[in-house]
C-alpha positions in Angstrom: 43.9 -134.5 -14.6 40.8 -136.6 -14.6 37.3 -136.2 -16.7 36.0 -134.6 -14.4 38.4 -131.8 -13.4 38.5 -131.2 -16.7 35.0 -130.4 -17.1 35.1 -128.3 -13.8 37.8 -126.5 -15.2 36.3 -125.3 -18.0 32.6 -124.2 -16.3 35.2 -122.3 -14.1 36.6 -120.3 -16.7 33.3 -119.8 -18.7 31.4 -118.0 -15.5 34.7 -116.3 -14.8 34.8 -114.9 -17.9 31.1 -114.5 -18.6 31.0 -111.3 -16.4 34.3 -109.4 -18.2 33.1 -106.1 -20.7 36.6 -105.4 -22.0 39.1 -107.2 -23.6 41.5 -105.9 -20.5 40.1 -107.9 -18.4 39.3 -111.4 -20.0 43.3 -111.5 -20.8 44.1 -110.9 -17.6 41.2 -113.2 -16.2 42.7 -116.0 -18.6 46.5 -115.2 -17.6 45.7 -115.3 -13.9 43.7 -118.3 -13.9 45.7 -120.8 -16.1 48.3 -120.3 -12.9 46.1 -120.6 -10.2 43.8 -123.5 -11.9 46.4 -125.5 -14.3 49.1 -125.3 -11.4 51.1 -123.3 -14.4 54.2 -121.2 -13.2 54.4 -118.7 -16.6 51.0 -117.6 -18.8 51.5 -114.8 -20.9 48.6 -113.8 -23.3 48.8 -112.0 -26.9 46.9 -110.0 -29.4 47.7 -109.5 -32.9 46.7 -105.9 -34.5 46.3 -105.1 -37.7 49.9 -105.4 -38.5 50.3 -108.4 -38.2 52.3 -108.2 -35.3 51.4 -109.9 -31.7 51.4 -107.4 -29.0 51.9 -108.9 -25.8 48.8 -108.1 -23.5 48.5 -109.9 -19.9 51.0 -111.9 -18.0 51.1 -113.8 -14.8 54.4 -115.5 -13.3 57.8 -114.0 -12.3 57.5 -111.4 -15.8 54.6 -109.7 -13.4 54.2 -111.2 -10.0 51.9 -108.3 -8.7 49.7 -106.6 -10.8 48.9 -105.7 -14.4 52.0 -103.6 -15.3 53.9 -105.3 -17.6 57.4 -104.6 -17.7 59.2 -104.4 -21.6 56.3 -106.4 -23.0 56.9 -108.3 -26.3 56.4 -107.7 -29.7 56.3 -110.6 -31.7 55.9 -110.9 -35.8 53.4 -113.4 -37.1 55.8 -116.6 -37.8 58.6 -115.5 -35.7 59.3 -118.2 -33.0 56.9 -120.9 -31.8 54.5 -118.2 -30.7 54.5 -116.5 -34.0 54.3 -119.6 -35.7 51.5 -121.3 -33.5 49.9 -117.7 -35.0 50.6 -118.4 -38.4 49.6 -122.1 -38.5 46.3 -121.6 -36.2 47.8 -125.0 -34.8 48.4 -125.5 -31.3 51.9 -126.7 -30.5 53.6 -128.5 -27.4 57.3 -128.3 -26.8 58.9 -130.8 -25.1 62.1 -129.5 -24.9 63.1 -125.9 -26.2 66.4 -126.1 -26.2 66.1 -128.3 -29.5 64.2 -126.1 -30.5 65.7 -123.3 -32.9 62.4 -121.0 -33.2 62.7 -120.4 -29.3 62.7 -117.3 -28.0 64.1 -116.3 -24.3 62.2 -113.7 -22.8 63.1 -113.1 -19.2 64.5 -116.8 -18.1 65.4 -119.7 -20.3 62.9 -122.3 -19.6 62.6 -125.8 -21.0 59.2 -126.6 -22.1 56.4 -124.4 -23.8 52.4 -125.0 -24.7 51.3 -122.8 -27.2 47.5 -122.3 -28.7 46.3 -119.7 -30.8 43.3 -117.9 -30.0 40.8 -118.3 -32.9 37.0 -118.6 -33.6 36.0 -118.7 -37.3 38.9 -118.3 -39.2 39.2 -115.1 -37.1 43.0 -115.0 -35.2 42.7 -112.9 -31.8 45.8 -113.7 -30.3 47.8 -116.5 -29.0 48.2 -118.1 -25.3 51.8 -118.9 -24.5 52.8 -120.5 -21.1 56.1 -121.9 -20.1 57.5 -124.1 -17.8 61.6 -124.7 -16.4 61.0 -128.1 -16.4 61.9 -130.3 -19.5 58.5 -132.4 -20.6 56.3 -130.5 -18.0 53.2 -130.1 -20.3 51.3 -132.9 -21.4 48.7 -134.0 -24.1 45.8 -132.8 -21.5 47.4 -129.9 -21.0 47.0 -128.8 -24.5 43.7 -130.1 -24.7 42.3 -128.1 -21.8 44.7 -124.9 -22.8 42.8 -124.8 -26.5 39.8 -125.1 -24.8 40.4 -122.4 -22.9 41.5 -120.2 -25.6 38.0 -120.7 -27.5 36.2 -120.0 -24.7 38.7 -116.8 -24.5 38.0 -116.3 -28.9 33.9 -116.1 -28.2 34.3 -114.1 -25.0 36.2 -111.1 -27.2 34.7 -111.4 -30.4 31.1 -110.4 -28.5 32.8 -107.8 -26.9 34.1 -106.5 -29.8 31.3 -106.8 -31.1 29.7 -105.1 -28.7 31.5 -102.1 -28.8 31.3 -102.2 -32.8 27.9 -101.9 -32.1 27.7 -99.4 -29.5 30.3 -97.0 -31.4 27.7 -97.5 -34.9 24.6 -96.1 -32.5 26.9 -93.0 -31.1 27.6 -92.7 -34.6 24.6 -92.2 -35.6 23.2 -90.7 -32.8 25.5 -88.0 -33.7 24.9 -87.9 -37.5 21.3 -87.7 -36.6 21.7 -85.0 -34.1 23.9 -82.7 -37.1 20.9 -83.8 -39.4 18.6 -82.2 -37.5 20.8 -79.2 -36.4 20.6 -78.9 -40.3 17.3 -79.5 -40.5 17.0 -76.2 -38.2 19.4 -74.4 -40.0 17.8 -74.5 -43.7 14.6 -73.7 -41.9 16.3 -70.3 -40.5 18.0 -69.9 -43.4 15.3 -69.8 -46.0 13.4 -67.8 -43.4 15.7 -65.8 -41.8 14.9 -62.2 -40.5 16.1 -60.5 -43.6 14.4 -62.9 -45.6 11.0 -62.5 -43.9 11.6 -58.7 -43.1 12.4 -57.6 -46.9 9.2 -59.5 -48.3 7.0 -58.4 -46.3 8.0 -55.0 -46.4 7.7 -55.2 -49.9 4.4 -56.4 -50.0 3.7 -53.8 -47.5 5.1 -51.6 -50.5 2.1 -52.7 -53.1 -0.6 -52.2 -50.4 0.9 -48.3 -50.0 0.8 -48.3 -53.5 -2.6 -49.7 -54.1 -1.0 -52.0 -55.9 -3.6 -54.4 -54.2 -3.3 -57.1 -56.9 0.6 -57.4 -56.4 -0.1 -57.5 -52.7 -1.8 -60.6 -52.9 -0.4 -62.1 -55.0 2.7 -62.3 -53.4 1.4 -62.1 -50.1 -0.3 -66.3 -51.0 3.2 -66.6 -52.5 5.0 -65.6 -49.0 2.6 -68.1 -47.1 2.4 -71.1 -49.2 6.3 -71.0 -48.7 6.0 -70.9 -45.0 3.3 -73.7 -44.5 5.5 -75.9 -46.8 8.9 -75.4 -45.0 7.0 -75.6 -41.6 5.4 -79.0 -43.6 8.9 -80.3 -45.2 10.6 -80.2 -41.6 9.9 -83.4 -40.6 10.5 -84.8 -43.6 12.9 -86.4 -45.2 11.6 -86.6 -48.9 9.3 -84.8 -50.8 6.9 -84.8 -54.3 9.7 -83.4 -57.2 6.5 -81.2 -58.3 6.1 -79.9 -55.0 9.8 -78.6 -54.9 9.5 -77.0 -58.6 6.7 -75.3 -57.4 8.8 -74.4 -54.1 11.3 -73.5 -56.4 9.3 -71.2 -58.5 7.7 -69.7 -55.4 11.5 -68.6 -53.8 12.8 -67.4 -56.6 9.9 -65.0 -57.0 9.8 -63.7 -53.5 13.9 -63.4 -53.8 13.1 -61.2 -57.1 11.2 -59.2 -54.8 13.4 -58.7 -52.1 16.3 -57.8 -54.4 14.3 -55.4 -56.6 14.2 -57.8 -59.7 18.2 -58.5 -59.7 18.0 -61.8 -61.6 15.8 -63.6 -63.8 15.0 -67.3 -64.3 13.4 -70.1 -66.3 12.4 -73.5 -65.1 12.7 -76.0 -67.9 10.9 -79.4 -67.5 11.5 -81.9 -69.9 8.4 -82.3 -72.9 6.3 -85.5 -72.1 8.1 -86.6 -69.1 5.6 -88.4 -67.2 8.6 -89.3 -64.6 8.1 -85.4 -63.3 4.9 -86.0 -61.3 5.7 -89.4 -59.4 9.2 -88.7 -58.5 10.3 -88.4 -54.9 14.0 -86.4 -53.9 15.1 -85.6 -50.5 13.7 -82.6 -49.3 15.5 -79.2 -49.4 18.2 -80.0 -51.6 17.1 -78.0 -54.5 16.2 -74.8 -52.6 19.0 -75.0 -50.3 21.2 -75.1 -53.5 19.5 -71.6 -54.9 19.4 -70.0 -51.1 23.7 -70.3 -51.8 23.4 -69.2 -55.1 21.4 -65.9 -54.8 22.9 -65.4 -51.4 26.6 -65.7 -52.4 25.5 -63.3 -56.3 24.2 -60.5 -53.7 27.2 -60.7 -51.5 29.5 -60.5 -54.7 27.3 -57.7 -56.2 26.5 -59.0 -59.5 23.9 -57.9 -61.9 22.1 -58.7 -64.8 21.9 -62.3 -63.4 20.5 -65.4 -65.0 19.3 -68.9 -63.8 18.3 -71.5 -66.6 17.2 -74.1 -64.5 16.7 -77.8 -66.9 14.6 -80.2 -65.0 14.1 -84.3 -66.1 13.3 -87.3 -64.0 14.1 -90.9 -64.8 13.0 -94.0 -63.0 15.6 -94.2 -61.1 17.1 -90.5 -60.8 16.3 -86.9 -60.9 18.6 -84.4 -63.2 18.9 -81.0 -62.5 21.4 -78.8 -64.7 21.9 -75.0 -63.9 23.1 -72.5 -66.1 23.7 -69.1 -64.4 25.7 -66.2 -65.6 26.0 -62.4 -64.7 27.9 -59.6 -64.9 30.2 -57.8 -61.8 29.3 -54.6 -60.7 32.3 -54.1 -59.0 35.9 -56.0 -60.1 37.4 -55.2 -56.9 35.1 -57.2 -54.9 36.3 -60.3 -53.8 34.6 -63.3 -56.0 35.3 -66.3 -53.3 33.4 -64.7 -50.2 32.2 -66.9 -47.9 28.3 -67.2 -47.3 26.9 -65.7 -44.4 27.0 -67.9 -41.3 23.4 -68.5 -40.9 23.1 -70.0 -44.5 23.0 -73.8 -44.5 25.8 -74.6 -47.2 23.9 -77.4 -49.7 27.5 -79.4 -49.6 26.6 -80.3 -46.1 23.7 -81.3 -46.6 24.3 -83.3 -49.4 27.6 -85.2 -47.6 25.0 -86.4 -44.5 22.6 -87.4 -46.7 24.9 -89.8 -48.5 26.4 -90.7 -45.4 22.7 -91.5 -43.4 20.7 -92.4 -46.2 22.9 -93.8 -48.7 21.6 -91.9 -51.2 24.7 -91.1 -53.5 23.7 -88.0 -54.3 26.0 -86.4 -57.3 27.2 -83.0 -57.9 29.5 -81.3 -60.3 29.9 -77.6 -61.1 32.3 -75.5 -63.1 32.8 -71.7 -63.5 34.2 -69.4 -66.2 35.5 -66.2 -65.4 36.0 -63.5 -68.1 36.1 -59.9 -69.6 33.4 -58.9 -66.9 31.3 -61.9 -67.2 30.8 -64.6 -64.8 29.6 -68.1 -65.7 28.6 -71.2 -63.2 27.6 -74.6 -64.3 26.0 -77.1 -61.4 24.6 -80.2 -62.6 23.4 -82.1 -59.6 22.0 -85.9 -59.9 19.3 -87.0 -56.8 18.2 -90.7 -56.4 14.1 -91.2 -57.4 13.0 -92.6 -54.2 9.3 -93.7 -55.5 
């Protein structure tokens, strides 16, 4: 084998393999080609998984004369026989006879001599190339040369399109998380004004007008819009002012009162001196999707004589909210673990794609005491300060 074939040879296998997409293919391309170009007889090509095991993945020779079926294909351990240890080492090996050989394995015929290279590129293994020959001494020094040449032109070729694919199942990925944000996205916006929702506080302001209670009218009537300009506002948002959401906050919970004939009662508590409050930045919704489950799921269970004591404080780096909430049941045979309705975003969710898009590592904890009547719920949740 001169210079110069040597060269040709490997400019052949480059632009044979330049145009393969799948792993499939470049083993097979590989297989095929060191018979037809090294004037091989037997090429059989492995992979190693995550066991540790090599997998035996193309062939060409009398194992499979034909076409890509291979029949009984091996499974080899990494440092079992020459091609296990060729895998182990990373060292390419040339056996001049096999016979004297101990690590030897026969596959389908017992043949003589074996070239072995592993398929490697940066300390990563692929696989292994394994070709044999009946004749004693049939592969040479060139041989070996050219063969490991081969095999890092084979390394590159599936590392990019591993890569590839790596990259292309990332974007589906988060194509897909994306898509459920926003079909979240949608879904706190219908459930914080959902028909119900709407329906009950308008017809209640409608009440005060009947009543010529013109004052209350207005007042909560301002309330009711302010709340829909700022959902409408926060859709296409991800974060949001902390201030803004207290004041959000405030605003639900007093429409809410309305609509349930003052249930429940609450008190926001911000922390004394806390200039933190004014310049922090959460995610937006998390806060009010939180309540929308909790005065959703107390109506459902038909408690009364509810309380929220909601404790607000902001750090440089993190925003705490602690919530005390306790009521009484007005009926013990009602089921306490309903689900919500379907139409109500559960805050969980959100929080769990958050974390998983944004990295946010948003923190929750709650615990819950029931007893002699009384029901108590504790939710401390911890958001990141994204000014």
């Amino acid at each position: 084998m001169t210079a110069e074939n040597f060269e040709d040879i490997l400019v052949y296998f480059s632009k044979s393999l330049m145009g393969k997409e799948n792993e499939e293919d470049i083993l097979w391309d590989v297989a095929k080609n060191c018979i037809a170009k090294l004037g091989f007889v037997d090429c059989v090509v492995y992979l190693v998984n995550h066991n540790n095991v090599l997998i035996q993945k193309a062939a060409y020779g009398p194992k499979n004369p034909k076409d890509r079926t291979l029949h009984n294909p091996v499974e080899i351990p990494v440092g079992h026989g020459i091609t296990g240890a060729v895998a182990k080492t990373r060292q390419a090996e040339l056996i001049v006879d096999t016979s004297q050989d101990p690590r030897y394995i026969e596959d389908d015929d017992n043949r003589l001599s074996e070239i072995c290279v592993p398929i490697t590129y940066e300390d990563q293994l692929y696989g292994v190339i394994d070709c044999e020959h009946p004749e004693k001494g049939f592969f040479t020094e060139r041989h070996l040369k050219m063969l490991s040449a081969i095999a890092s032109i084979c390394a590159i070729k599936i590392k990019s399109v591993r890569a590839n694919l790596e990259l292309l199942e990332k974007q589906d990925k988060l194509f897909q998380i994306r898509e459920e944000m926003m079909e979240l996205k949608l879904k706190a916006l219908n459930s914080q004004l959902n028909p119900h929702f709407i329906f009950n506080s308008l017809n209640a302001i409608q009440y005060f007008i009947t009543a010529q209670k013109t004052k209350l009218a207005l007042d909560y009537f301002s309330t009711f819009s302010r709340l829909v300009r700022y959902y409408l506002k926060q859709l296409g948002e991800d974060t949001t002012p902390l201030y803004h959401e207290i004041d959000m906050l405030h605003w639900y919970l007093k429409l809410q009162k309305l609509r349930y004939d003052d249930s429940f009662a609450y008190t926001i508590s911000i922390e004394k001196d806390n200039h933190n409050i004014e310049e922090a930045i959460i995610p937006s919704f998390i806060i009010l999707m939180l309540f929308e489950n909790i005065v959703e799921q107390s109506s459902i269970n038909q408690e009364i004589d509810q309380h929220f004591h909601i404790d607000i404080k902001s750090t440089t780096t993190s925003v705490i909210l602690k919530v005390e909430y306790h009521c009484k049941n007005l009926d013990p045979h009602v089921p306490k673990n309903l689900d919500y309705r379907e139409d109500i975003l559960k805050w969980k969710d959100q929080v769990r794609l958050l974390n998983t898009v944004k990295g946010y590592s948003i923190a929750h904890q709650t615990s819950s005491v029931r007893a002699k009547g009384m029901y108590k719920k504790s939710i401390l949740l911890q958001l990141p300060n994204l000014v």
